[in-house]
C-alpha positions as CSV (number, residue, x, y, z in Angstrom):
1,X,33.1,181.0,-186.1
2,X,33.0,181.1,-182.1
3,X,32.4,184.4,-180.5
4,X,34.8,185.3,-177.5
5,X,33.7,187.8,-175.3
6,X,36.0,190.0,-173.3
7,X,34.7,191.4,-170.6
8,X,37.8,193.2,-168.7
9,X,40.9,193.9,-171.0
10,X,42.6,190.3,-171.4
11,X,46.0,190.2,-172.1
12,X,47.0,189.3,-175.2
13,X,49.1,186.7,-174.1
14,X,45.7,184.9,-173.4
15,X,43.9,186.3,-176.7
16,X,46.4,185.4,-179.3
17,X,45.8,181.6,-178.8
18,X,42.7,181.8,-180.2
19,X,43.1,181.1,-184.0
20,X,41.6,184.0,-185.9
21,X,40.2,181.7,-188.6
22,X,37.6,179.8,-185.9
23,X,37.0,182.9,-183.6
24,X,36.3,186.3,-183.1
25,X,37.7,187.8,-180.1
26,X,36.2,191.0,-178.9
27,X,34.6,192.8,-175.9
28,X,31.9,193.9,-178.6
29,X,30.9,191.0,-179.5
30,X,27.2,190.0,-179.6
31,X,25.7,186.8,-178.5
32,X,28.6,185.5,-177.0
33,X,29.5,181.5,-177.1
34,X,32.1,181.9,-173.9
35,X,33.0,184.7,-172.3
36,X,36.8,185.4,-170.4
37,X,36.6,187.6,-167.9
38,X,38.4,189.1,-164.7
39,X,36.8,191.3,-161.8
40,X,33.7,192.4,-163.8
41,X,30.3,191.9,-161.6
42,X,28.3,189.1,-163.8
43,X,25.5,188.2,-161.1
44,X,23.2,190.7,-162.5
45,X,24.2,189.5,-166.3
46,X,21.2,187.8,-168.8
47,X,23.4,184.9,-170.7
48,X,22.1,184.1,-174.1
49,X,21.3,180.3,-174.9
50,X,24.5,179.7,-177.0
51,X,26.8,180.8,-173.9
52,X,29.1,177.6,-173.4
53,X,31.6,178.6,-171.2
54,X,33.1,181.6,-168.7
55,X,36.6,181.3,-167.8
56,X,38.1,183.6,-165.1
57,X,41.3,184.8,-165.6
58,X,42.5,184.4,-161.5
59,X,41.5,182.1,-159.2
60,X,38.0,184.1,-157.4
61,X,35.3,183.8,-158.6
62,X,33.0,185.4,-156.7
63,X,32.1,187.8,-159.3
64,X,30.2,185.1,-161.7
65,X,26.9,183.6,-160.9
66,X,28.4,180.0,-160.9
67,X,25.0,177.8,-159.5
68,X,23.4,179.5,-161.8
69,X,25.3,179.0,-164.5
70,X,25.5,175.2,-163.8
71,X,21.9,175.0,-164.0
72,X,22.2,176.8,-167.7
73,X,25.0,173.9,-168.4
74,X,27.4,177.0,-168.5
75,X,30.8,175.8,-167.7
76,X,32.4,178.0,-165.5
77,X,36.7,177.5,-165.4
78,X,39.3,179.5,-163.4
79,X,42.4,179.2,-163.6
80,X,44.2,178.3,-160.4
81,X,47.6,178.4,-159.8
82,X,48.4,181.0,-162.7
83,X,48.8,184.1,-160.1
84,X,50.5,181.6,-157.3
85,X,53.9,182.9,-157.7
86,X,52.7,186.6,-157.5
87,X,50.2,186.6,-154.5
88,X,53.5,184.6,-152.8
89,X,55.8,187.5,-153.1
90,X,53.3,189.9,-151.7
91,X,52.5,187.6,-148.7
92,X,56.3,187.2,-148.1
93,X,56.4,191.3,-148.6
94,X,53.5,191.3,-146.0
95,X,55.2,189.3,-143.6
96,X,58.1,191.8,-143.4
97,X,55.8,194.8,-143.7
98,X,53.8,193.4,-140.5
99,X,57.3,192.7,-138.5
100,X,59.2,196.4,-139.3
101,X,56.5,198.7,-139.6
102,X,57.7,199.6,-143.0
103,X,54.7,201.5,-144.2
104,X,54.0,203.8,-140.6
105,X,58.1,204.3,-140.8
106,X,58.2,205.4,-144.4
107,X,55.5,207.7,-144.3
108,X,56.8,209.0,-140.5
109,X,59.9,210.0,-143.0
110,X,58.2,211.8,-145.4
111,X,56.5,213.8,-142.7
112,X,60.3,215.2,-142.0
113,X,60.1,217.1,-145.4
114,X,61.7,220.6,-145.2
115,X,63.9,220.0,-142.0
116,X,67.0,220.4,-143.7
117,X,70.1,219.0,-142.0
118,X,68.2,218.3,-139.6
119,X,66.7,215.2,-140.9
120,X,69.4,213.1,-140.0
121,X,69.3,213.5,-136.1
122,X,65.4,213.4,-136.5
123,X,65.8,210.5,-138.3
124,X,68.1,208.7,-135.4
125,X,66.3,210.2,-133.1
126,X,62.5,208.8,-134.1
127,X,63.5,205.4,-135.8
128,X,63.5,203.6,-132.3
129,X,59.2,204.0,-132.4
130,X,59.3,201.7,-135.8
131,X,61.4,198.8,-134.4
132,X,59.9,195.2,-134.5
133,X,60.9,191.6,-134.9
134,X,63.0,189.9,-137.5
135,X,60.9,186.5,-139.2
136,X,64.0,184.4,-138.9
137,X,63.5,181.5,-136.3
138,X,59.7,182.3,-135.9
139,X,56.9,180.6,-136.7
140,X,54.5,180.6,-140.0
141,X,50.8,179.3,-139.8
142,X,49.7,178.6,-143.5
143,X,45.8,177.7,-143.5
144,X,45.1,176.3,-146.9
145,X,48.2,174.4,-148.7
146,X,46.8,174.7,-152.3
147,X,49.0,176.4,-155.1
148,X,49.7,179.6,-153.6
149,X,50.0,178.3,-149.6
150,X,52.5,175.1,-150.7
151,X,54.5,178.4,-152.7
152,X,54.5,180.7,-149.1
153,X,55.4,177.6,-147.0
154,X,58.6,177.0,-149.6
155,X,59.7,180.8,-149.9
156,X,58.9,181.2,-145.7
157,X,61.3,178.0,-145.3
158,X,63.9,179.6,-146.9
159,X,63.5,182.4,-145.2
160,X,65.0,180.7,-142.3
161,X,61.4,180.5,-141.1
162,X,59.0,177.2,-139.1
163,X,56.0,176.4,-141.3
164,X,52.7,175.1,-139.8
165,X,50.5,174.2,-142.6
166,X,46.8,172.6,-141.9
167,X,44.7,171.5,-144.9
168,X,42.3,169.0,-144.4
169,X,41.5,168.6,-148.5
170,X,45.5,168.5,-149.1
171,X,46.4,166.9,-151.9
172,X,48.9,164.4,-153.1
173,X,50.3,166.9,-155.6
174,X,51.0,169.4,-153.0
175,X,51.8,167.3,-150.0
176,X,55.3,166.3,-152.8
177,X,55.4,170.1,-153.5
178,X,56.2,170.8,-150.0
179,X,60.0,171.0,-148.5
180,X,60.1,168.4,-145.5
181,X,60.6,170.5,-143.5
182,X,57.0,171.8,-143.4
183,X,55.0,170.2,-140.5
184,X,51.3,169.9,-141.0
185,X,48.6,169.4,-138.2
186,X,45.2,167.5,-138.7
187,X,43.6,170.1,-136.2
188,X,43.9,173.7,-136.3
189,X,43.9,174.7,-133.3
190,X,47.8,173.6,-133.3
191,X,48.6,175.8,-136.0
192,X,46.7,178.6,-133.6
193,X,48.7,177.4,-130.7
194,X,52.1,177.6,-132.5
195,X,52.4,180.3,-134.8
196,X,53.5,183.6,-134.3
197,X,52.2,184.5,-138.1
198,X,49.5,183.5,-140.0
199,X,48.2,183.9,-143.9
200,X,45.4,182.1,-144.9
201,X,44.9,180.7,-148.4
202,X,41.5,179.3,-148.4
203,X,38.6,179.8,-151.1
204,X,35.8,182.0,-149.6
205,X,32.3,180.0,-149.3
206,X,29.8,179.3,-146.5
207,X,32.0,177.3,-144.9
208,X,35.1,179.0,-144.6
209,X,33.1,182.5,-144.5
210,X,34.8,184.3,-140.9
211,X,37.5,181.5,-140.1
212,X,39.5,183.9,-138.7
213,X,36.9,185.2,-136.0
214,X,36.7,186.1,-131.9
215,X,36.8,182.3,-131.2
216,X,39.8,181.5,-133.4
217,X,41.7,185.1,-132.3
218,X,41.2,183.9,-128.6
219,X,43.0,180.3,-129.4
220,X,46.3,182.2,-130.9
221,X,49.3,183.7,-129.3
222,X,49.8,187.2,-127.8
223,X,50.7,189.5,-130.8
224,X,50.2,187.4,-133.4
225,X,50.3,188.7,-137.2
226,X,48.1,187.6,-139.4
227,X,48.3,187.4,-143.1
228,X,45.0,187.9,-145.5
229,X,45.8,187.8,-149.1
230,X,42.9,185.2,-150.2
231,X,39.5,187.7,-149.7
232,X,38.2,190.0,-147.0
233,X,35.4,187.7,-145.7
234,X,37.7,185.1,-144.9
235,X,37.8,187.2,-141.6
236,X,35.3,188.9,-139.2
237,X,36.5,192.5,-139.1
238,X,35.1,193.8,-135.7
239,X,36.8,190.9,-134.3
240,X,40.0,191.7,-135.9
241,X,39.8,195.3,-134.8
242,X,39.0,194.7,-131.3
243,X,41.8,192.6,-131.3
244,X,44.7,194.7,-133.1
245,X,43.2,197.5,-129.9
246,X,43.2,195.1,-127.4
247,X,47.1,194.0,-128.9
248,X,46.3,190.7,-129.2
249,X,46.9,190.7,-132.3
250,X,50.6,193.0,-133.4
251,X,49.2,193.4,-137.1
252,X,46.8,192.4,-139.8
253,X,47.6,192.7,-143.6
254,X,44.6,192.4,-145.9
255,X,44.8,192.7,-149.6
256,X,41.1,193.4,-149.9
257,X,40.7,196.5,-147.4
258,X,36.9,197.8,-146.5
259,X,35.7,201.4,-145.0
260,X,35.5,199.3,-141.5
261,X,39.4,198.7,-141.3
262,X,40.7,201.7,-143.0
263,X,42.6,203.9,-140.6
264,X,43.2,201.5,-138.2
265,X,46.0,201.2,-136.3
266,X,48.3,198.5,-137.2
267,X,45.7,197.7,-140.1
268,X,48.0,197.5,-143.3
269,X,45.4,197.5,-146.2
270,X,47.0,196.9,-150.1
271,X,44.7,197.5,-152.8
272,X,44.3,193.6,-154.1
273,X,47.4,193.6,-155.6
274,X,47.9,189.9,-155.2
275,X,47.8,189.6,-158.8
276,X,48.6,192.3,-159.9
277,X,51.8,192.0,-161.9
278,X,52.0,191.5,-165.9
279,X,53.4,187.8,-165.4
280,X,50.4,186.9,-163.2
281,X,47.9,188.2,-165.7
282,X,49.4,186.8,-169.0
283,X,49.8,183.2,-167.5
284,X,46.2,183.9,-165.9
285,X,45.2,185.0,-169.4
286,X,46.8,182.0,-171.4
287,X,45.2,179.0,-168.9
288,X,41.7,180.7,-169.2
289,X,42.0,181.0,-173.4
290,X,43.4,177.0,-173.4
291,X,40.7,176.1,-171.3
292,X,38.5,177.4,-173.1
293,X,39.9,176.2,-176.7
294,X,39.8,172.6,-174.9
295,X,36.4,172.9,-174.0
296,X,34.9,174.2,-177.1
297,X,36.3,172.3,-179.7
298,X,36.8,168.9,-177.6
299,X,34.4,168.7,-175.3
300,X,37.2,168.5,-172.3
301,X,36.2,170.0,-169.1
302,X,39.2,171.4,-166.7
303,X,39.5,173.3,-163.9
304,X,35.7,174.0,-164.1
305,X,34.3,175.3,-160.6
306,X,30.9,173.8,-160.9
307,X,31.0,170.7,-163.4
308,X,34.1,168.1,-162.8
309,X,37.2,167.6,-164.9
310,X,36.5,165.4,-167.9
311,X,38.5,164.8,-170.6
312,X,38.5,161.9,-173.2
313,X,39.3,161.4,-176.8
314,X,36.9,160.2,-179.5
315,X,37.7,157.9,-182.9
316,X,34.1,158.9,-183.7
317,X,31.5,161.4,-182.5
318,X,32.0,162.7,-179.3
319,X,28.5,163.4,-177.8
320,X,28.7,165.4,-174.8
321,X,26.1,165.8,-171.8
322,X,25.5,168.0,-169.2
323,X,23.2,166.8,-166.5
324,X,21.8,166.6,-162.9
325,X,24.1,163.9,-160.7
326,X,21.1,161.7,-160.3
327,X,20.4,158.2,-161.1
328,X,19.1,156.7,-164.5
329,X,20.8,159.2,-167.0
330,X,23.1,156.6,-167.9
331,X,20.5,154.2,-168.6
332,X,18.5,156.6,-170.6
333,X,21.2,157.7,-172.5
334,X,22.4,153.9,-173.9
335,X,19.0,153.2,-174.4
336,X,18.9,156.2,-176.6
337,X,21.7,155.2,-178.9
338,X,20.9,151.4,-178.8
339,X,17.5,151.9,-180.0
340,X,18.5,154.3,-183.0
341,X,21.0,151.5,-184.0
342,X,24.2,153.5,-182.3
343,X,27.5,151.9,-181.0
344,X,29.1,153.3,-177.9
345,X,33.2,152.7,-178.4
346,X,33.8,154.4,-175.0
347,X,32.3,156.5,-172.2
348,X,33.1,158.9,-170.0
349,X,30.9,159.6,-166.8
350,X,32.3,162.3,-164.3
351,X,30.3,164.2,-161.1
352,X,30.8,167.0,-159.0
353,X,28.4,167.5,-156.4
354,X,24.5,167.8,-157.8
355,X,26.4,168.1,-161.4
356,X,27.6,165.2,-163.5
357,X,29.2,165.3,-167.3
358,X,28.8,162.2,-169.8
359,X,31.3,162.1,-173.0
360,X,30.5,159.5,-175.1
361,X,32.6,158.1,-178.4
362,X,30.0,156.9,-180.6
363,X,30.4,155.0,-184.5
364,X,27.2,155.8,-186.5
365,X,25.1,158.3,-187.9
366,X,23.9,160.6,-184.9
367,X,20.7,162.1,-186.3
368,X,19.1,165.0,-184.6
369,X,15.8,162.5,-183.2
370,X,18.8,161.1,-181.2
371,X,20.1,164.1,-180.0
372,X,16.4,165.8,-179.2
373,X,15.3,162.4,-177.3
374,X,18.2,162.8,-175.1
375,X,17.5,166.8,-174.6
376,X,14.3,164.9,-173.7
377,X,15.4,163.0,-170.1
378,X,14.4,165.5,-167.6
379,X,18.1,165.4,-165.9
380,X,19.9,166.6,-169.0
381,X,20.6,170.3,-169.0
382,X,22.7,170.4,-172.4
383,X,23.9,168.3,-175.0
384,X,26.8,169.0,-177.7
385,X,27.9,166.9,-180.5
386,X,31.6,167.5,-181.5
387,X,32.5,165.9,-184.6
């Protein structure tokens, strides 16, 4: 019996795939063998040695301890592409919101509360302040043209709209997703240059930490808009506030406000509700339990953030190995099995920066002087055998 730790309320279109006979799914459970979780703060968390996996229902996850957990040979999956369809529709609702000044014109409204029949002349009389342009004809810069950016560029081409896309890891899955009509630049500076919007769609790391900055603000047009539904640090916020008072830049929409750009004028902050719809969390929720069924019970490794995607079958025992990307594991594994008499049908070798992840089919008793002499090698951080 496997022990499934919750740690946020899953949905249940997630939890029911586990079959009830091999696991026991609870946020009570002790001594957890993989844990599913969704905003919950895990930096701080002690995992216990039996801890295989944590998936992420959502994309971010900046709320697990992932080197860590690759130095533990903890497999750490997300599941990208689930929530796609939901952050789009809010990006598409920000790009309208940004243009019309929906949210200053609907709360002017309320403000006329008690006039009577007045309201309607106050109301013809005061719309004029809220006015701003229509999206059709202009153009959309889309920084990142993963799941959810190749989604805006689509739903934004419809729209009657030019898309501007600049990716430099694009790939050949989402350069066919794309409608033709979508240009994309090899420098982004173009995309600066050209668009009168722009969303980013970018993971948040070192390198992509502040892209949208003073330096990148200065490159774009007057009264640009721009779009931030991926996380707050992808942009410098003093920058983006002297900007918005300068009017260099018309608007910003963020989906993950702070206390700095609260109350700013022409700030629009939404409460991270990118994801936030039931459809986004039970496909979110049923990724992340599959991945983690996969992983478990066949060794199979996708959509992992810090080992690579690995997945083989196995006629025979399917010995599995975490380890360090360095050189002579290989060697010392073989060695191990051809001096204790072991066959290797097939073989599986996979890396992913300083991480790598051996699967082996293997014909022959497995004994555990094998498997403790290949715990042994000093690259190996963890080995399972899945019979």
């Amino acid at each position: 019996m496997y022990n499934i730790q919750t740690l946020n309320k899953i949905s249940k279109y997630g939890t029911d795939n586990f079959d009830t006979a091999k696991y026991n799914v609870a946020d009570t459970v002790e001594n957890p063998d993989a844990i599913m979780v969704r905003s919950a703060a895990m930096h701080d968390m002690e995992f216990g040695s039996n801890l295989l996996a944590i998936a992420r229902a959502g994309a971010g996850v900046n709320n697990i301890p992932v080197d860590k957990c690759a130095e533990q040979g903890i497999c750490v999956f997300n599941t990208p592409g689930a929530n796609a369809n939901a952050v789009k529709e809010l990006v598409i609702a920000g790009l309208l919101i940004s243009s019309r000044k929906v949210p200053e014109a609907m709360a002017w409204a309320q403000g006329l509360k008690g006039n009577g029949a007045e309201v309607g002349k106050m109301v013809e009389k005061g719309k004029a302040q809220f006015a701003g342009p229509e999206i059709l004809g202009k153009t959309l810069g889309i920084i990142g043209l993963g799941a959810i950016g190749v989604l805006v560029a689509n739903a934004a081409t419809a729209l009657g709209m030019k898309v501007v896309g600049y990716d430099p890891f694009l790939s050949v899955k989402a350069a066919l997703g794309l409608d033709p009509s979508v240009k994309t630049v090899a420098d982004i500076k173009e995309l600066y240059a050209a668009s009168d919007y722009i969303t980013i769609h970018v993971p948040y790391n070192a390198d992509t930490k502040g892209t949208i900055n003073a330096d990148s603000i200065a490159l774009m047009k007057d009264g640009v808009r721009i779009l931030n539904f991926a996380r707050g640090e992808l942009a410098d916020n003093a920058a983006v506030i002297a900007a918005l008072e300068s009017g260099k830049v018309a608007a910003y929409v963020v989906d993950f406000p702070d206390d700095s750009i609260l109350g700013v004028k022409n700030a629009i902050a939404i409460p991270h509700l990118g994801a936030s719809t039931p459809e986004s969390e039970d496909n979110c929720a049923q990724m992340a339990a599959l991945e983690l069924i996969d992983y478990i019970e066949n060794g199979n490794i996708k959509n992992s953030v810090n080992y690579p995607d690995a997945a083989m079958n196995a006629a025979g025992t399917k010995i599995c190995v975490m380890h360090k990307n360095v050189p002579a594991v290989i060697s010392a594994l073989t060695t191990a099995f051809g001096e204790a008499g072991i066959n290797i049908d097939n073989m599986l070798n996979k890396s992913k920066k300083d991480y790598a992840y051996t699967m082996l089919d293997v014909s022959g008793d497995v004994s555990d002087t094998v498997i403790e002499k290949i715990k042994a090698v000093e690259a190996v951080i963890r080995v399972r055998v899945i019979k």
